[in-house]
C-alpha positions as CSV (number, residue, x, y, z in Angstrom):
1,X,-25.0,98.0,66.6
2,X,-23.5,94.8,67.3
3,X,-20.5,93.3,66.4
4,X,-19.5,90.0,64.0
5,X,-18.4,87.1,65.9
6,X,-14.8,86.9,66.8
7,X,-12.5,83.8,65.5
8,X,-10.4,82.6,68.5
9,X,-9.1,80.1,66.3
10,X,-10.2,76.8,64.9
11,X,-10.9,73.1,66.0
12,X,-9.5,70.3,63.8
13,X,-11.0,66.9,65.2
14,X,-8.9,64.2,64.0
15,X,-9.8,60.3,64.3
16,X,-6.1,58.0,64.4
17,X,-5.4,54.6,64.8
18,X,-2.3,53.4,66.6
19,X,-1.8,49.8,65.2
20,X,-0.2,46.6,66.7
21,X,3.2,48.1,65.6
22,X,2.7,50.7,67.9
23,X,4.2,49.7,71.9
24,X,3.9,53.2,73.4
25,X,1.9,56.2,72.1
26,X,4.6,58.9,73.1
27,X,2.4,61.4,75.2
28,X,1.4,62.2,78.4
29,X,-2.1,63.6,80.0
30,X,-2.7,66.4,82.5
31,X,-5.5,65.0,83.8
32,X,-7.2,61.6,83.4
33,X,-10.9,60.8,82.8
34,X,-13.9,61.6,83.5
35,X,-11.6,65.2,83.4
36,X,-11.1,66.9,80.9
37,X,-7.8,64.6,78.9
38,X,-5.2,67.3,77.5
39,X,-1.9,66.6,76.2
40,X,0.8,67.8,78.5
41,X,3.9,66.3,76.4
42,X,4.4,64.5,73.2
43,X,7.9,62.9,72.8
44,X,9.6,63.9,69.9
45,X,9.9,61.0,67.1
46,X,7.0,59.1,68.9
47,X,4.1,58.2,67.2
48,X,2.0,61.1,68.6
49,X,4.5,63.0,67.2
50,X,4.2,62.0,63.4
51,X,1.0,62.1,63.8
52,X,1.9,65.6,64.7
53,X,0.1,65.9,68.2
54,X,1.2,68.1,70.2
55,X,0.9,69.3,74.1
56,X,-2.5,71.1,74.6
57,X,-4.4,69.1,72.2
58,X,-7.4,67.2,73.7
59,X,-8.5,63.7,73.2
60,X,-12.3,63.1,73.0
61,X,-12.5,59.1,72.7
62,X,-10.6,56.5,72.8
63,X,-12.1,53.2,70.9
64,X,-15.6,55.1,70.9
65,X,-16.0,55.7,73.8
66,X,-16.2,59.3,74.9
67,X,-13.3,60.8,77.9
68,X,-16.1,62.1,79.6
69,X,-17.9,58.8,80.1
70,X,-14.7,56.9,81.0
71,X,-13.7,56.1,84.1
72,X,-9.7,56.1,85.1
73,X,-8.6,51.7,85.4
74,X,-10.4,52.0,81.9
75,X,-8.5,54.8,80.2
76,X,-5.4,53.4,81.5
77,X,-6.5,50.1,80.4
78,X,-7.7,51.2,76.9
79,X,-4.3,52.8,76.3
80,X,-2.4,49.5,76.7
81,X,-4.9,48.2,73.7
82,X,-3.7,48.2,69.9
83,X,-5.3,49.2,67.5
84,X,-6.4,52.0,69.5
């Protein structure tokens, strides 16, 4: 007979702003776009950090426009931006 699905955990997707008070985000990636973008660090009492990011989580967009559709110059260029 088969068996009920198995929970590996849960996905919280999460949509933040970092405003024009914001100079640096406080996180760095594993990988850059079109990749896969995943949180290697988050420095503590950044504001990643109160936003309570931490490493492993995954960014999906940036401005609207989705990681996978992004190309490196503009990743880099986007995270320079505020609000972002």
């Amino acid at each position: 007979s088969p068996s009920a699905p198995k929970r590996h955990g849960t996905i919280t997707v999460r949509e933040l702003t970092a405003g024009p008070e914001v100079s640096k985000v406080g996180f760095g990636v594993a990988s850059l776009p079109p990749q896969l973008v995943v949180l290697k660090k988050v420095t503590m009492k950044s504001w990643a950090a109160e936003q309570q990011l931490t490493a492993g989580d995954v960014l999906l967009e940036l401005n609207g426009l989705q990681m996978s559709e992004m190309s490196r110059p503009q990743f880099l260029s986007l995270m320079e931006t505020r609000p972002l």
